[in-house]
N, C-alpha and C positions, 0 to 999 in steps of 0.2 A: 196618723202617726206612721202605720205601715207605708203608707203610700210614701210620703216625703224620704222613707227611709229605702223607700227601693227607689226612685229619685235619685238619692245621693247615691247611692249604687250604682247606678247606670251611668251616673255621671264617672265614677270613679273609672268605670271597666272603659269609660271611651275614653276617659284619658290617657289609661294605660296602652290603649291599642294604636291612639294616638301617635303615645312615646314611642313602640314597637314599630310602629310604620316609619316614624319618623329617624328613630335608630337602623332601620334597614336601610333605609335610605341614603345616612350617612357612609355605614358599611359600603353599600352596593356600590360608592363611588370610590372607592379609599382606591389610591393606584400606587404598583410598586414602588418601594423607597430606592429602587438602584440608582447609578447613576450611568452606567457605562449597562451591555449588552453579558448577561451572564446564561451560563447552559446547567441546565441541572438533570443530570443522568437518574433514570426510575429503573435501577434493575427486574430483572423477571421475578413475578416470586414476593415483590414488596406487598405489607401492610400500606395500609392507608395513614396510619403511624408515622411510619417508613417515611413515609412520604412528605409528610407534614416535616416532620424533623431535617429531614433534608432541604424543602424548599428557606426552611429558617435557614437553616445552615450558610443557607448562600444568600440570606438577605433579601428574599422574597416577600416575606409576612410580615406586616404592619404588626395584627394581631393575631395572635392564635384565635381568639375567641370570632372575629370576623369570620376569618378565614373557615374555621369549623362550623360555623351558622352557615356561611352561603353554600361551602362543599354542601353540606346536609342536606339543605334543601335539593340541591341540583341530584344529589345519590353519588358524588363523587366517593365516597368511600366504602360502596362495594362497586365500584368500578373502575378501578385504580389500572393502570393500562403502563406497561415498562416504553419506556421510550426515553431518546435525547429531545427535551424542550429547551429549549433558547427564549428570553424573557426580555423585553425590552424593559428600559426603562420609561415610568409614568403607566403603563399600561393596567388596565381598569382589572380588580380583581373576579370580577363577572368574568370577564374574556381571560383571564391566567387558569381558572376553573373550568371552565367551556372548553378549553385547549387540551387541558389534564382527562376528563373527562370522555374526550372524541378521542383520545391520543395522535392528537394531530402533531407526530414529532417533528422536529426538524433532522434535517442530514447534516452525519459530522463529512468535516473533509480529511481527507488521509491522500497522502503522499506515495506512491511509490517507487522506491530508487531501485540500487545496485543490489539487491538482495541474491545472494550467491546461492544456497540451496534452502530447497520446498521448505524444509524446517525452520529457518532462520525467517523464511516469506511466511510463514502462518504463525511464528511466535509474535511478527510484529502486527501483522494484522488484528491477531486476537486481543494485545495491546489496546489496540483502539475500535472495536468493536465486542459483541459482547460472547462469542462462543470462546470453545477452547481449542488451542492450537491443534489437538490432537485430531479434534474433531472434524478439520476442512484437512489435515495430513493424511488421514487414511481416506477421503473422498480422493483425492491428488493422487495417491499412492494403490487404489482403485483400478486393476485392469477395465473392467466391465466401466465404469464411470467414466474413465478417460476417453475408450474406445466413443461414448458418446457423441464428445468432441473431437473428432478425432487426432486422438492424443495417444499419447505413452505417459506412466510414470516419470520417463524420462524428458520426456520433453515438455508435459504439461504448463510448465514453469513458463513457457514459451506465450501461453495466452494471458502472462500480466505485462503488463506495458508498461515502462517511466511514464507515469503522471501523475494528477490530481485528478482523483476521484470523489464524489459524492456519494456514498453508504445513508440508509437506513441502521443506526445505531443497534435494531434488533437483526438486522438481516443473518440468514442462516447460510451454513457453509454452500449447501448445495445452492441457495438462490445467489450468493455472490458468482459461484463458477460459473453459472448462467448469464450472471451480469459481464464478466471477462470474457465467456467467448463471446458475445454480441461486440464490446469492445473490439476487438481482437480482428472478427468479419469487418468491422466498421474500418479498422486500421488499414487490414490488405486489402480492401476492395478497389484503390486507387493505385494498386503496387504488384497487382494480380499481373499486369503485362508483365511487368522487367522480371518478374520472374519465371513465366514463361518464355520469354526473353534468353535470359541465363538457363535456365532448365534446371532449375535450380527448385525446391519446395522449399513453402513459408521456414518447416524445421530447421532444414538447412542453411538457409540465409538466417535464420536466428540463432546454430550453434555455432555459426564464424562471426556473426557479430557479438557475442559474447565473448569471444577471444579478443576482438580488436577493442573491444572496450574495456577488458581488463588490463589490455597493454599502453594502452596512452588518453591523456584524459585532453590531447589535443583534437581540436574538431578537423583542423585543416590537416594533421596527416594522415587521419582514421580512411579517407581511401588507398592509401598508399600501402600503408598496413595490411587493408582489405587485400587488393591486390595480389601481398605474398603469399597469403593463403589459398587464395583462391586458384595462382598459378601454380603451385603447391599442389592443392587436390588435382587439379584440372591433368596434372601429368604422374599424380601417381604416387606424389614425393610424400613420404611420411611428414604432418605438419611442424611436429618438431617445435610446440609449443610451450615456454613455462610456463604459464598461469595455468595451462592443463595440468602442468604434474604438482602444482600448489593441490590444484583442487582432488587430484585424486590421492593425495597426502593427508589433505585437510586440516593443510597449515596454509591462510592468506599473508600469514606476516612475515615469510622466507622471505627475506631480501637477497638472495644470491641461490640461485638452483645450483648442485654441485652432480658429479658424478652419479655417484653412489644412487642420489635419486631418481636417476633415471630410468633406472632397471624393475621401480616400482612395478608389483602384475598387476593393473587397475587399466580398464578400458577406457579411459578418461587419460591416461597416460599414452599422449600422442608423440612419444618418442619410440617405446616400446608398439603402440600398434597404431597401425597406416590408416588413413581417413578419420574421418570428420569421430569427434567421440558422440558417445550415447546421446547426449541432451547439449543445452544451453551449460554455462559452467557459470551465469548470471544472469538478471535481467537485463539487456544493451538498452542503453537510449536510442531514442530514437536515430541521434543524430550515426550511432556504430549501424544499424540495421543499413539505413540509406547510403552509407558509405559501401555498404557490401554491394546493395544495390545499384549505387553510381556504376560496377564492374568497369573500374577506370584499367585503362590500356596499360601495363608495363611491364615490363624486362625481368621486374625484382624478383629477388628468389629467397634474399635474405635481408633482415635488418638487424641492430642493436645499437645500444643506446649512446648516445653520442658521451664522451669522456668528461664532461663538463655538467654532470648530472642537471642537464636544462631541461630533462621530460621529452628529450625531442631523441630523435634518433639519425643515424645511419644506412643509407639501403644500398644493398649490391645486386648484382647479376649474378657474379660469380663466386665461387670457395672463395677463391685468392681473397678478392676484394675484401668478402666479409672476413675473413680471418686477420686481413691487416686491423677491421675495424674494430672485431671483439679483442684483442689483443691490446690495443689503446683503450680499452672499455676496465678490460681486466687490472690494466694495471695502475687506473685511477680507483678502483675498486680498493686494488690490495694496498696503496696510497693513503687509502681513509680506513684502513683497517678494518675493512667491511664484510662480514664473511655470513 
């Protein structure tokens, strides 16, 4: 009787281990329910909770109860790793845990454009990455840290470049800097003659292309543009720039510089003082940098914008000239009540 009965015992517990095998089995294969490509952000700091919750959120988990069996096993939940992961769809819950697990994250892409000052470039950056703005502003704002690179507070702004870049979603302020200046060598390493060429340094081809870029969002007259600055500095002439005395206002939305502004005392105010200002007054594209670099040949001394508000403008040699131009500028201006 005992025998038979530990018999049906043994029979029962392989059953069970049977069902166990056979249930992990089905688990091990279960692959996400998405249908399209989803990213699920692990800030620093998460629970394994955190985590769990989140991957539901975005439609990763079949079951919690899978899900929590296989993490388990694997020790994913004292190992929980902040990262951006990207999830295909169909992909095997083994391999979505193994990924969690390694913190094998993916890179987000980020954009960068016209970003006018350090503040305005490190509120957007921390946007989509995961420090605080504050934190890569005082690395930027850093005599000792800039000298690094050899940079200024002022001109620092000068080693992000218009483009797309790939981040590590966790990266830290100091390893992005490090990532822009390699960009940055990588950029002038092919542009290193024309500016010894010009005589010109990377800063200073970057604080006149950030003028010509805030002046016209034409490709084809952005040398021309170049040009009056550069004939400008080159003899001495105060540049005599608005979008300088926007910025050292720190108003971009003046549609019409008037008088009174001019007299502003800000070194970035290139009516009131002569040469080139402290830093960039934005980031130029590429396409303003190389227009500075074209150092195309001409005469101009002066431009402004043509009376038919096309974005296109005017260029003189001389007072006379530009004064007949700003005058038919002016008075389409005061036409549309534009002040």
């Amino acid at each position: 009787m005992k025998k038979s009965r530990k018999i049906a015992w043994t029979v029962v517990v392989s059953l069970i281990l049977i069902a166990l095998v056979a249930g992990f089995g089905t688990l091990r294969h279960q692959a996400l329910p998405i249908t399209e490509d989803v990213r699920v952000n692990i800030p620093q700091g998460s629970t394994y909770q955190a985590l769990v919750d989140s991957m539901d959120a975005h439609g990763c988990i079949v079951s919690r109860t899978a899900f929590n069996t296989i993490a388990g096993l694997r020790g994913l939940p004292d190992h929980v790793k902040a990262g951006s992961y990207l999830f295909h769809p169909g992909t095997g819950i083994i391999r979505v845990i193994q990924k969690l697990y390694s913190g094998n994250q993916d890179a987000v892409r980020v954009t960068i454009n016209k970003h006018r000052t350090d503040k305005d470039l490190c509120q957007f950056l921390s946007g989509c990455l995961t420090f605080h703005a504050d934190s890569l502003l005082s690395l930027m704002r850093n005599d000792s840290v800039c000298a690094l690179y050899g940079e200024t507070p002022t001109s620092i702004i000068g080693m992000f470049l218009q483009n797309t870049y790939e981040y590590y979603w966790t990266i830290s302020p100091s390893q992005l800097l490090e990532r822009m200046h390699k960009e940055s060598e990588h950029f002038w390493k092919s542009r290193n003659k024309q500016l010894e060429d010009m005589g010109l340094t990377k800063q200073q081809v970057l604080t006149i292309a950030s003028i010509v870029e805030e002046e016209t969002n034409d490709n084809d007259e952005k040398p021309d543009i170049a040009s009056v600055y550069l004939n400008r500095y080159r003899i001495g002439m105060p540049l005599q720039a608005d979008p300088t005395v926007k910025f050292a206002i720190g108003d971009f939305s003046i549609r019409r510089i008037k008088s009174n502004m001019l007299s502003i005392d800000n070194p970035y105010n290139t009516y009131r003082y002569a040469g080139l200002p402290p830093g960039p007054i934005c980031i130029p594209s590429t396409k303003s940098i190389d227009a500075v670099l074209k150092n195309k040949k001409t005469d101009y001394l002066f431009f402004c914008a043509k009376e038919d508000f096309s974005g296109k403008h005017n260029f003189a040699a001389t007072n006379y000239e530009h004064t007949i131009n700003a005058q038919r500028f002016h008075k389409a201006l005061n036409d549309k009540n534009i002040h």
